[in-house]
N, C-alpha and C positions, 0 to 999 in steps of 0.2 A: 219357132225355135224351141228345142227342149235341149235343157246339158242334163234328166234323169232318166237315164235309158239303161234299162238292164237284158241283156242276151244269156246265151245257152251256158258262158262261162259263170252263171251264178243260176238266177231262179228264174231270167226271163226264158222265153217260149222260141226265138227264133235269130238265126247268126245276125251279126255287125252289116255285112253285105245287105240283109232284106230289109234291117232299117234304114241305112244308106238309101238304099231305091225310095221307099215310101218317103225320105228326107225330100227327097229332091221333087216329088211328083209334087211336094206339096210346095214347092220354091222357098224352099227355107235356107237362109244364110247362115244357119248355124245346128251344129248336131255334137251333141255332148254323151259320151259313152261314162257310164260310172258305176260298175261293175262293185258287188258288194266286198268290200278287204276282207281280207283274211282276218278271224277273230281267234282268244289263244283257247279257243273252245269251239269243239264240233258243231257244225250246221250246213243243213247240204243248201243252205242259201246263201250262203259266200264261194267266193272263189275260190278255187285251191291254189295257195303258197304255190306249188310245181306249177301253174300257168299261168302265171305273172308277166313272166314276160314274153309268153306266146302271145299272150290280151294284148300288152301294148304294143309289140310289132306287128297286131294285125289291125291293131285301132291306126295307129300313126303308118302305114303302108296307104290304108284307105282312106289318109288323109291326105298323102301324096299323088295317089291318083287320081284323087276328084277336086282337089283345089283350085281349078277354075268355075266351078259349078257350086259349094259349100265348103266351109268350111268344119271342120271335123276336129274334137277336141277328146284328146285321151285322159278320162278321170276316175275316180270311186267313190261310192258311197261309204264311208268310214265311221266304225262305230267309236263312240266315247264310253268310256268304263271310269263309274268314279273309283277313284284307289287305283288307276291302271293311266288315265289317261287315255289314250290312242295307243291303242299296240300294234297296230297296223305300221306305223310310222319305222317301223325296222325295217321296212321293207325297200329297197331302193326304187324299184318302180311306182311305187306309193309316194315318194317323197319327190320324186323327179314328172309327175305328172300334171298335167295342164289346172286342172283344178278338184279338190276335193268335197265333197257332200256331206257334213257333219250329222252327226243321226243318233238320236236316245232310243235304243229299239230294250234296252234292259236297264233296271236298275240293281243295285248293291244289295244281297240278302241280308238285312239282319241278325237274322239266325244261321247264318251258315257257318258249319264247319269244317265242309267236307269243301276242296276249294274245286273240286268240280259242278258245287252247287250252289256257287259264289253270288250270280246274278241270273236275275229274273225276267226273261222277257216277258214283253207288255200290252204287246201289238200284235200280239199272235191270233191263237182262238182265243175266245171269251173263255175256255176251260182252262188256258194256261194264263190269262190275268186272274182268274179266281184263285189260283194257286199261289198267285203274288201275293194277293189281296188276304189270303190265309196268313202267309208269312208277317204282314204286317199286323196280325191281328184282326183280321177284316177292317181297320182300320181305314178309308178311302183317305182322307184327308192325312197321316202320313204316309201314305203310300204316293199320293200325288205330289208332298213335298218333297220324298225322297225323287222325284223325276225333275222337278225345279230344282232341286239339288243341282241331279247331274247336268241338269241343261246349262244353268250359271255357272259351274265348271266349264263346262265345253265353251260356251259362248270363248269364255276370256279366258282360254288356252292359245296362248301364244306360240305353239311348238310348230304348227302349221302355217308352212313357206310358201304354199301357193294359193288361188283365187279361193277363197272358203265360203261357201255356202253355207248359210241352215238348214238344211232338211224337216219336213213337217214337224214345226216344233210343237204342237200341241197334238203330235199324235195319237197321247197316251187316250184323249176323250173318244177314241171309236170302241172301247173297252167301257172306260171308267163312266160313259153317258148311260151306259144300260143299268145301271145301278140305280138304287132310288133314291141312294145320298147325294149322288152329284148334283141336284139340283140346289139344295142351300149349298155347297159348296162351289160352284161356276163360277161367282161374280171372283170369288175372292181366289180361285184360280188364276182367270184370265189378268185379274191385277197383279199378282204377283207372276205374273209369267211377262206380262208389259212390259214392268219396272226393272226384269233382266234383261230385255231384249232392247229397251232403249237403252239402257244407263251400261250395255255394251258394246254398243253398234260400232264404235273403233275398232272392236276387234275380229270383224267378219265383213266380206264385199257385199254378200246381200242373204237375204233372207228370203227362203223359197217359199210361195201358194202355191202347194202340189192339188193336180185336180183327181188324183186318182179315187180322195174320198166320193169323186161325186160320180164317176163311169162306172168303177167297180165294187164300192163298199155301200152304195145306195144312198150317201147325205145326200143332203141339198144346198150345204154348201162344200168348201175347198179344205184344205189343210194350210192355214190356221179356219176358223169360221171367218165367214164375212165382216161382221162388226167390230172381229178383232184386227181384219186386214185394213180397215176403214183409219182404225186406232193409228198404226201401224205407218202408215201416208201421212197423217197430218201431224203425225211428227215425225217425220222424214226420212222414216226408216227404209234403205234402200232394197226393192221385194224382184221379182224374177220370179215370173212362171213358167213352172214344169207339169210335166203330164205324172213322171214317174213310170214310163213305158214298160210291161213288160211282152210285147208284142205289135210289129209294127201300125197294126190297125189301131194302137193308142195312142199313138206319138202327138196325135193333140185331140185324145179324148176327153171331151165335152171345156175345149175351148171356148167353142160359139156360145154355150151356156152362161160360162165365166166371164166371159167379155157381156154379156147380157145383164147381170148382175151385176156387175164393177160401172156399169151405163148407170143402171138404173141407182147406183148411190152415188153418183157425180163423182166414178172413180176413174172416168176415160182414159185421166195421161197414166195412170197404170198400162193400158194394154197401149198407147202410143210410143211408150219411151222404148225408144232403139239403143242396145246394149250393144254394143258393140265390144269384143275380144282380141 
């Protein structure tokens, strides 16, 4: 199973049809499409507003055709903007779809005045977190709080009507790890990133380990790390892995890895629990 799949209508590589096929080769009872929303700022890796609902009548067609074989789930990956919220959520095919993927891919500039240069993505190249990390002063440590910020908003944003996922909530460290601050800073990261994600688990169905850090960005472990997914289980916070596809040959890259690791720290009923939709 993956519900993080992204095709041609945003930044992945290949149509809804060729993951359908690779869904099924691999007997999977479930295939979630979540195509990046619309943001109220340029980026040729969201979808565009005008094929909204071309996406969902082709996502929800090819779940009518293949519904004795998989089930097929029309979604998006949706950004949070502190001060904005979800601006996605204007959208009606946005609001009427299967489930949503919550995601901090920017935070709030500081210094901005120009409101086209309002927020900072984080996740990008390491050249464009350095330009975050300017804004804040090269300050690492409020720069990482201003993302716990936005995350602790997002989490306990109640605007969002249907299944809500967190998307790799500790994203921000495939950036903020290359620095040579981050290391006194980790521990007290990871705690204060806990303490949002337990103290608001009411208000999200579960919380995604995406493996994309480990097939395409070179970790060795997932998004979140492992000892925080570990964290995460023993106190009952409910997780759901995703690949984050952007090509069918992902759609469960380096699963067998993941389940190998989640074995070896006596995290099995992770990859046993059957979610069911």
């Amino acid at each position: 199973m993956n519900l993080h799949t992204h095709t041609t209508y945003c930044d992945g590589t290949a149509s809804s049809v060729d993951f359908v096929k690779k869904a099924k080769q691999l007997q999977w009872d479930y295939l979630g499409f979540s195509a990046h929303a619309p943001l109220p700022f340029l980026r040729d890796w969201a979808i565009k507003s005008t094929d909204l609902d071309k996406y969902t009548s082709e996502i929800r067609d090819l779940a009518n055709l293949n519904q004795a074989n998989i089930k097929i789930l029309c979604g998006f990956e949706i950004d949070y903007l502190l001060g904005l919220g979800f601006p996605a959520l204007e959208y009606k095919a946005v609001q009427k779809s299967d489930f949503l993927i919550t995601s901090i891919h920017f935070v709030k500039n500081p210094n901005a005045e120009n409101p086209s240069n309002q927020y900072l993505e984080i996740d990008g190249t390491y050249s464009q977190f350095l330009l975050a990390l300017k804004s804040f002063g090269f300050n690492l440590k409020k720069l990482l709080q201003a993302f716990l910020d936005a995350t602790h908003q997002m989490i306990n944003d109640t605007t969002v009507g249907v299944l809500k996922i967190i998307g790799h909530v500790d994203k921000i460290i495939l950036n903020a790890a290359k620095t040579s601050e981050f290391g006194a800073l980790e521990n007290w990261f990871y705690d204060e990133l806990f303490q949002i994600v337990q103290t608001g688990s009411n208000s999200y169905d579960f919380l995604e380990i995406n493996t994309r850090a480990m097939y395409k960005k070179g970790l060795s472990s997932p998004y979140p790390k492992l000892e925080f997914i570990s964290r995460l289980h023993y106190a009952s916070v409910p997780l759901i892995i995703n690949s984050d596809a952007h090509h069918p040959s992902e759609l469960d890259g380096s699963y067998s890895t993941l389940y190998q690791l989640l074995s070896n720290c006596g995290l099995e009923s992770i990859v046993k629990k059957h979610v069911k939709f």
